[in-house]
C-alpha positions in Angstrom: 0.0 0.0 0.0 1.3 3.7 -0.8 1.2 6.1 1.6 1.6 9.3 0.7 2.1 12.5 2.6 1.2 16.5 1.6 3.3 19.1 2.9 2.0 22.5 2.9 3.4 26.0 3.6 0.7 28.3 2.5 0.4 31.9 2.9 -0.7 33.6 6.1 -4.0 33.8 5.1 -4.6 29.9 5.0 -6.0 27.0 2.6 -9.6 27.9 0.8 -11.8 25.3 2.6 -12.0 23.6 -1.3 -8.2 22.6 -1.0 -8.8 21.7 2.8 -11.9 19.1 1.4 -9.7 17.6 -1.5 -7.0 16.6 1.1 -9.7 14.9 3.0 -11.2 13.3 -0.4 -8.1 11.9 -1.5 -8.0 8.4 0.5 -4.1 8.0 -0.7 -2.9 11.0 2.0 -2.2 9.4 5.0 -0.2 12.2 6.4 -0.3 16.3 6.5 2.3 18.6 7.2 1.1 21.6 8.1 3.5 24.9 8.6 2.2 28.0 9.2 3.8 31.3 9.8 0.1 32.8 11.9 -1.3 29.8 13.3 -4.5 31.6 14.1 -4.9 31.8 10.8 -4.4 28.0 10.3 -6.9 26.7 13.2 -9.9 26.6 10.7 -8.1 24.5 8.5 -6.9 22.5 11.6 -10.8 21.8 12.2 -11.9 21.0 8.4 -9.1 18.2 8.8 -10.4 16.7 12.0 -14.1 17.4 11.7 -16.1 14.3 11.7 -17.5 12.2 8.6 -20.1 14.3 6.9 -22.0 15.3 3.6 -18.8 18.2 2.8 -16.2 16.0 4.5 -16.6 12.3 3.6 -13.7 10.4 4.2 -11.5 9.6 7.2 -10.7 12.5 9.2 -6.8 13.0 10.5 -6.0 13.6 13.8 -2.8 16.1 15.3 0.2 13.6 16.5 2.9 16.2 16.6 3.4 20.0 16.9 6.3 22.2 16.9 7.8 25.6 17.1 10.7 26.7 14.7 12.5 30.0 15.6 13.7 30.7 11.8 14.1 34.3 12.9 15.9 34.6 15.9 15.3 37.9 18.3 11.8 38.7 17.0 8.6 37.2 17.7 7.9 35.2 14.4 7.6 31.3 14.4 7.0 28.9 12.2 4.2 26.6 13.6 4.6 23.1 12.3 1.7 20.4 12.8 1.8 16.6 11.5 -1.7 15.1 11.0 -2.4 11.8 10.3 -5.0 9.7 9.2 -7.8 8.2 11.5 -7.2 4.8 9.8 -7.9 2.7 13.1 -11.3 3.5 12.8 -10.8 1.3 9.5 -9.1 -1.3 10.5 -11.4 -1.9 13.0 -14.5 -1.8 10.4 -12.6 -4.7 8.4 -11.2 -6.7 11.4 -15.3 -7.3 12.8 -15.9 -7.6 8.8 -13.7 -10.5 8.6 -14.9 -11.6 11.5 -18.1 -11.7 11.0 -17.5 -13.9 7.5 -15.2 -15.8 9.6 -18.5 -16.7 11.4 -20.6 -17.3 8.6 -18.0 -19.5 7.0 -18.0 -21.5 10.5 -21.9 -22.0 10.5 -22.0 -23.1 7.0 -19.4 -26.2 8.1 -21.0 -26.6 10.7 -23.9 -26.8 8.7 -22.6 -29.3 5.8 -21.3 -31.7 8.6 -24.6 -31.7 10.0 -25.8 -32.7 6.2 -23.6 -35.1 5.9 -24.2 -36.5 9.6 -28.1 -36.8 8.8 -27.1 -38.6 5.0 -24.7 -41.4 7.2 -27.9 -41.9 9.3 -30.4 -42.0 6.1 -28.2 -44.3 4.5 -27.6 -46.6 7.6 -30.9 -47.1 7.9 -31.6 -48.2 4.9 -28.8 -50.6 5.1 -30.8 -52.0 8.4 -33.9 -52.5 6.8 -32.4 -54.4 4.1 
């Protein structure tokens, strides 16, 4: 499986919410990096990442792992605010692991099922062999 990561330094005034909505969309991104020189300005598109499942925001939302400072200009107030977001995929796996087993179930009743068949043909067929 690819995983594939989108790093984004945008300008102070933030990602449109469109841009924000196609990360989401694309189900290959696994991992953002945001950096952002007025994180005020960020914190709306911190929320359209991690906003729950909905009509305008339909696939797995990420969730902040790691944040950091950078000083790039030393003896003035400015930072560079870095945040790494990564995919809920959990939530996923889960959904698949009772998926599979659930069929692992089914698959166990049908067997179950067949032996009992073949059980009930041993008896058919014994019988007849005792009334001959």
């Amino acid at each position: 499986m690819d995983v594939f990561m989108w790093i984004n330094n945008y300008s102070r005034g933030g990602l449109h919410p469109s841009v924000v909505r196609a990360i989401r969309d694309c189900k290959n991104i696994k991992k953002v990096i945001f950096i952002s020189c007025d994180s005020s300005q960020a914190v709306p598109n911190f929320i359209g990442l991690c906003r729950p499942n909905s009509n305008r925001y339909s696939y797995l939302p990420f969730k902040p792992t790691r944040a950091v400072s950078v000083d790039l200009f030393p003896h003035t107030e400015h930072c560079e605010f870095m945040v790494e977001f990564v995919r809920e995929i959990q939530k996923e796996k889960v959904k698949k692991e009772k998926v599979k087993e659930e069929e692992v179930k089914e698959e166990e009743v049908k067997e179950e099922e067949v032996k009992e068949e073949e059980v009930r043909e041993e008896e058919v067929k014994e019988e007849e062999v005792k009334k001959e």
